[in-house]
N, C-alpha and C positions, 0 to 999 in steps of 0.2 A: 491465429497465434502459431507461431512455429514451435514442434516439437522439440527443438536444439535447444529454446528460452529454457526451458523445465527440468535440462539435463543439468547433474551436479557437474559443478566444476571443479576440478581436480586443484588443490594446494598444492604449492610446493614446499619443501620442508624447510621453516623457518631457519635464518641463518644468524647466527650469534654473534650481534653487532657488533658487542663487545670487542670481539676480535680484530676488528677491520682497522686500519686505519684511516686518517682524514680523510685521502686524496679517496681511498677502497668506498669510504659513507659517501661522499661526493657526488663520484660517480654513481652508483648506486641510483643515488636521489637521480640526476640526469635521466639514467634508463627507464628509471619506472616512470619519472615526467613524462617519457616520449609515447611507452606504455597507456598511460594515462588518458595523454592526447590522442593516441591511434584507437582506442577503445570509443573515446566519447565519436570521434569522425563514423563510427561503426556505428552507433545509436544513432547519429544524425541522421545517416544512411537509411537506418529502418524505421526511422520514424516517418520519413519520406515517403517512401513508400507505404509504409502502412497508411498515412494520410491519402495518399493518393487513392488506394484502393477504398479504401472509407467513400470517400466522396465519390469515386464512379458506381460503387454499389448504391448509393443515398437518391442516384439520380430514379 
């Protein structure tokens, strides 16, 4: 298990939706989508590996 998994992760301080408007929530939504997406590609990535190493130790 990598030590980095265990470390907290730092929040950013919420922003007050209210304030934004359409087009400001919009985007938003868009960047945290991509966010989102670039995260889950990173699990994919360690899950890979981690499987990989599973099964060469197993042998």
């Amino acid at each position: 298990m990598d030590d980095l998994d265990s470390s907290p992760v730092k929040r950013p301080e919420p922003v007050k939706l209210e304030t934004l408007g359409i087009e400001e929530l919009e985007r938003r939504i868009s960047v945290l989508e991509e966010e989102i997406d670039r995260i889950r590609e990173v699990i994919a990535a360690k899950r890979a590996v981690r499987g990989d190493a599973e099964s060469l130790f197993k042998k």
